[in-house]
N, C-alpha and C positions, 0 to 999 in steps of 0.2 A: 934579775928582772929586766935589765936594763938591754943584756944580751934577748931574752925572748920578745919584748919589743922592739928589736931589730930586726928579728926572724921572725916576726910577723905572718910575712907572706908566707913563709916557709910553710908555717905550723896552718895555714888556712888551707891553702895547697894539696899539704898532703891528708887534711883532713876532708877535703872534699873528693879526693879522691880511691879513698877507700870506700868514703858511705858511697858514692854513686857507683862503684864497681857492683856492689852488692845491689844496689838499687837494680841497675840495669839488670843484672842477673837475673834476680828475681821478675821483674818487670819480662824480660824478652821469654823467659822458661815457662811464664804465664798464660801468655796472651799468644803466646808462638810455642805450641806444644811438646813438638819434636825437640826442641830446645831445653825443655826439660829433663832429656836423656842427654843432651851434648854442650850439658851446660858449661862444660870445660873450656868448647870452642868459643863461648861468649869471652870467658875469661882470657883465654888467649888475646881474644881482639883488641882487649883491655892491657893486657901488657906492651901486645904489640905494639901499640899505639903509644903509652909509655916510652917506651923504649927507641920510637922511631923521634918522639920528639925533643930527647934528653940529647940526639946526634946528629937534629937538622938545626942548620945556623942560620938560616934565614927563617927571619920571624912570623910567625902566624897567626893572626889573629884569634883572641878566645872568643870570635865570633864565630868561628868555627865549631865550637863546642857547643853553642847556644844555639846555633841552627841546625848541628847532628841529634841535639838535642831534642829541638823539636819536629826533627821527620823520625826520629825515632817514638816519641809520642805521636805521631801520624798514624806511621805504621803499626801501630800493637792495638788502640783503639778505632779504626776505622773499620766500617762492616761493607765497604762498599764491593760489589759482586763484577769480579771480571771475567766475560765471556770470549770466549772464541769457539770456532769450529767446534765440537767434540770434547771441546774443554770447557770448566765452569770453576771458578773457586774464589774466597774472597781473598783480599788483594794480600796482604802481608799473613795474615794468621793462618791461611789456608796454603802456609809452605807443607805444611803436613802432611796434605792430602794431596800433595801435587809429588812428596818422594812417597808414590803410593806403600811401595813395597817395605817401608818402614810404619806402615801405619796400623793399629788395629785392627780398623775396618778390613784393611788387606787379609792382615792375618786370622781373622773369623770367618772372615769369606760371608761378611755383611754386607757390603757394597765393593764390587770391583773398579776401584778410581785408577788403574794402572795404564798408563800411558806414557810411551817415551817422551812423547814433545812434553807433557807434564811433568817428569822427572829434571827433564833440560831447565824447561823452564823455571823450576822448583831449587834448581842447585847456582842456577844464576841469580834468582832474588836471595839464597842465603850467601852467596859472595857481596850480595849488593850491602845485606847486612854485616855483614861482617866488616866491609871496610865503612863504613857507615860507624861502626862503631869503633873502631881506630882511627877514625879523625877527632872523633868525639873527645878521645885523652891524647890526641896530640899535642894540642898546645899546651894542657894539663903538664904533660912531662915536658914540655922542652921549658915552660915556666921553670918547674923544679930542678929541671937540670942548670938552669942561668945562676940560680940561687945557691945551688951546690958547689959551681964553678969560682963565684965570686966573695963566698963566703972564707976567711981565714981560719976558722972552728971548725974544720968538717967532720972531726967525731963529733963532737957537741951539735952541731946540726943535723948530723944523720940521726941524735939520740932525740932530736926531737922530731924529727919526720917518723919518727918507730912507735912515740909515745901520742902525737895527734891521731896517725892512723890506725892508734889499736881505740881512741876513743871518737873514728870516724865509725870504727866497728861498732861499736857498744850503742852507738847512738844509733845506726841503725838497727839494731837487734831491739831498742828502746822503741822504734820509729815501729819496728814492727809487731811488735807485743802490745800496742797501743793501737793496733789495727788501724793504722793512717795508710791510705792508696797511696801505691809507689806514684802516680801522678801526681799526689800533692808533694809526693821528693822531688817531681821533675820543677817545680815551681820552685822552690825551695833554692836549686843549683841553680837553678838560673838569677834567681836575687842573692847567692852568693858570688856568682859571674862578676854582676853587677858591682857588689861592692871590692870585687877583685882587681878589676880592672881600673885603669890612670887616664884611660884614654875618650876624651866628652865622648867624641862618635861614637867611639866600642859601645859606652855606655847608654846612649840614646837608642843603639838599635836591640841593645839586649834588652830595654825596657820594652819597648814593642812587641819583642819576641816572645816575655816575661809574662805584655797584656793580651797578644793574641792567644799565648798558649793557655792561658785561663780560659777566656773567652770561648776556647776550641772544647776542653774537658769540661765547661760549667753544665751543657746542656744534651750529655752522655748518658744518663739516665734514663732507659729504655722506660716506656709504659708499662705497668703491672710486671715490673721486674724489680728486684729489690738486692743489689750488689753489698757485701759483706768484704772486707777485706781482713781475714784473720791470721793471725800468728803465724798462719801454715802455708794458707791458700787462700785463691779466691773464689769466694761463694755466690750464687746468684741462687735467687730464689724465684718461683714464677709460677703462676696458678698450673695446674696440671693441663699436658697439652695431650689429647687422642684424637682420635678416626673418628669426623664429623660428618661420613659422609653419609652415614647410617641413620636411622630415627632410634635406634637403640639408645637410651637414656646412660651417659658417660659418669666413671664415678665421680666425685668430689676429693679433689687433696690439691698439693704444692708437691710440682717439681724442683728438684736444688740438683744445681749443679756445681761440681769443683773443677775450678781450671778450665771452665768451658766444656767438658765433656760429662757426659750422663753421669749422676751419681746413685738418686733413690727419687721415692716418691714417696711423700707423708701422706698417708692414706686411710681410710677409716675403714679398717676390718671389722667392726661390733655384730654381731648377730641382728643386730636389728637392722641393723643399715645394709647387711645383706640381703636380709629377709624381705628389707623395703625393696632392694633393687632385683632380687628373683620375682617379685608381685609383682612388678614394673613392667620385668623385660617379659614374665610371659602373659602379662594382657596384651602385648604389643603383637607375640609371635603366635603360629598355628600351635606350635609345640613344646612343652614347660621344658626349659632348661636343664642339663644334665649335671648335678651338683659332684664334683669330685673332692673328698674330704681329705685326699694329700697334696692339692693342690696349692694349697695356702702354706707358702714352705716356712712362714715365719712360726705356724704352728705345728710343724712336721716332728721336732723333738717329742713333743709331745703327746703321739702316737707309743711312744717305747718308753718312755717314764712316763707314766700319770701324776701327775696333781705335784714336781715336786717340791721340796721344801727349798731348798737354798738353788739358785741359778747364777750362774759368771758370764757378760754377755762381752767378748772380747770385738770391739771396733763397734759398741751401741749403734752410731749415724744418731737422726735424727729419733729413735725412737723406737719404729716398726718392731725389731725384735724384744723390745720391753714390755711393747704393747702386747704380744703375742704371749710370751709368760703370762704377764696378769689376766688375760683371757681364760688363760688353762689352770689356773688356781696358784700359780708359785706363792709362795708367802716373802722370800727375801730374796732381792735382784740387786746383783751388782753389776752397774751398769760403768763399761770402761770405756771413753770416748778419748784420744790425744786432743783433738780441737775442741776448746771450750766455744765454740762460733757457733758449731754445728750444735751442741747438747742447747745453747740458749735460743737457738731456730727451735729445736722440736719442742722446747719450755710453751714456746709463745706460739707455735702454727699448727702443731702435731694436733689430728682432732679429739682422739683419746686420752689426750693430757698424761703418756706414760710418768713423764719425768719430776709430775706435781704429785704423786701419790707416794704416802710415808712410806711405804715397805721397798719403793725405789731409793738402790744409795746408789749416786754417781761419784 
């Protein structure tokens, strides 16, 4: 015991170093798309960074960590719109759409964002990130390498940098099975900073950084948006948004998005709510709307089996395809969703209530 309160710093160290690798990962693969596919290079940055500061010998302040920290919270939550010439995108999240030719949108040929000086510009802010995020665990390692250096036990202290950072993992695996925003981890590292650190100043300006960076995420919360952070992903949720530009009467539901980008719309298909909106749109128009009856793909199976008895609905979402069974007479739906986030959205917003009716087993 007496040896682990020696190594103290050791065992705090390398546990805060683990959860925030994951942290960030998660965090930057998020809010920063593309990074979701190269999520490796986040982790490289993270070694790098390690590893540059286990073999620099002049000291660095872990103020350095607490202010990478918070332009890294800057940059992943800021919506702010930066324009030029022919180019338009937002500042940090819109590295996506800036390497066009990696994007989606590119490859459906939904919107052409292809632009060299956008690509330029798009490969320079992910350098900017990436060392942005090896400074971040700079000082993190070269802490841990002082400690490694001057430690006389270094099997035993390597065995316990092995055994903190497999329970920096687990806590965050816990942190995120608990559906807590990776920002409240970024608050979290920073008042472990805090207590990491021996130095008044270090510590007076990491509590600044501690209060501004709350201050910054407290009042994040869009209007009639309603954020979810689950197990998986991040979900936002938002009344549905159409073409207002029309007198055509728009239907009623909630958009949800994962990760920022389009997922579904919880939407009310019922016959009557059709029926109300066919009465609607042709008192409005010269001519009654042309009703197409395979239109509605959530009931398309159901064209070629009628009425059937047992259904398997592999990736449910919020609902839609449950609701489209019970429409058509199914009697027993199994409804298979991985995120329990999404299944408790369509419990509570979905208008047809698929996921409350007994013959539904999720």
């Amino acid at each position: 015991m007496q040896f682990i309160k020696n190594n103290w710093n050791l065992i705090f160290v390398s546990f805060i170093v683990l959860f925030l690798e994951l942290l960030i990962i998660r965090l930057i693969g998020t809010e920063i798309r593309i990074f979701a596919y190269l999520s490796n290079l986040v982790l490289l940055a993270t070694f790098f960074g390690l590893g540059l500061g286990m073999i620099i010998k002049k000291r660095i302040s872990i103020l350095t960590t607490g202010f990478c920290l918070f332009l890294t919270l800057i940059a992943t939550s800021i919506n702010y719109i930066v324009r030029f010439p022919n180019l338009e995108f937002k500042f940090a999240s819109g590295i996506t759409e800036l390497l066009a030719p990696l994007s989606e949108s590119y490859i459906w040929l939904q919107v052409n964002t292809f632009s060299k000086t956008g690509i330029a510009f798009g490969v320079f802010l992910t350098i900017l990130l990436f060392i942005n995020i090896t400074f971040i665990f700079i000082p993190l390692g070269q802490i841990m390498g002082q400690l490694f250096t001057k430690t006389k036990k270094p099997i035993m202290a390597y065995s316990l940098n092995i055994i903190a950072s497999i329970i920096g993992l687990w806590t965050f695996q816990i942190f995120s099975i608990a559906r807590f925003s990776p920002y409240l981890g970024i608050i979290l590292v920073l008042l472990g900073l805090v207590l990491l650190t021996r130095d008044k100043i270090e510590k007076l300006f990491l509590l600044v950084l501690l209060t501004v960076s709350i201050a910054f995420i407290a009042p994040t919360t869009e209007a009639k948006k309603i954020t979810y952070w689950s197990p998986y992903q991040k979900l936002t949720l938002s009344t549905a948004v159409y073409d207002t530009s029309n007198k055509i009467p728009q239907p009623e539901g909630w958009y949800l998005e994962v990760n920022n980008v389009g997922y579904m719309n919880l939407i009310n298909l019922t016959k009557e709510y059709q029926a109300s909106a066919e009465a609607t749109v042709n008192s409005l128009e010269n001519k009654p709307i042309i009703n197409f009856p395979y239109s509605n793909h959530y009931e398309l199976p159901y064209y070629f089996v009628k009425q059937p008895k047992d259904v398997l609905i592999i990736g449910a979402g919020a609902g839609n395809d449950a609701a489209g069974a019970l429409r058509k007479g199914s009697q027993n739906i199994d409804a298979v969703e991985i995120d329990p986030t999404i299944v408790e959205i369509g419990k509570k917003y979905h208008f047809e209530e698929p996921y409350k009716k007994q013959n539904v087993n999720i």
